[in-house]
Phi, psi and omega in degrees: 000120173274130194232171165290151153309320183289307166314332182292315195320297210285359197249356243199327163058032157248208189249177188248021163275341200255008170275310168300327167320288196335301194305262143054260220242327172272339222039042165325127166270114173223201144197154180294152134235116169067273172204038162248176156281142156236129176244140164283041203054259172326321206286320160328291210282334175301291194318298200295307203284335178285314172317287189312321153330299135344293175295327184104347170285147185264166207295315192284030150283315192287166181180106190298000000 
């Protein structure tokens, strides 16, 4: 499922300025088409799950 900035945000249960942070600064994996963002589902939560991995926290503490 290809999602929006707004859609990450909302799937993600931020503001969508902390999604641009994300691009930024995380390497949130997306890519442009034209002068939006597009995202992948899968590829959010593979993201979501490494952070968390990372941090020390466990995966099952996260819930999309």
């Amino acid at each position: 499922m290809m999602m929006t900035i707004r859609d990450v945000a909302d799937y993600l249960n931020v503001h969508p300025s902390t999604v641009y942070r994300a691009i930024r600064n995380d390497n949130l994996p997306g890519f442009k088409i034209r002068r939006g963002w597009r995202f992948y589902r899968r590829d959010i939560d593979s993201w979501c799950a490494e952070r968390l991995w990372t941090t020390g926290r466990k995966q099952e503490e996260w819930k999309p």
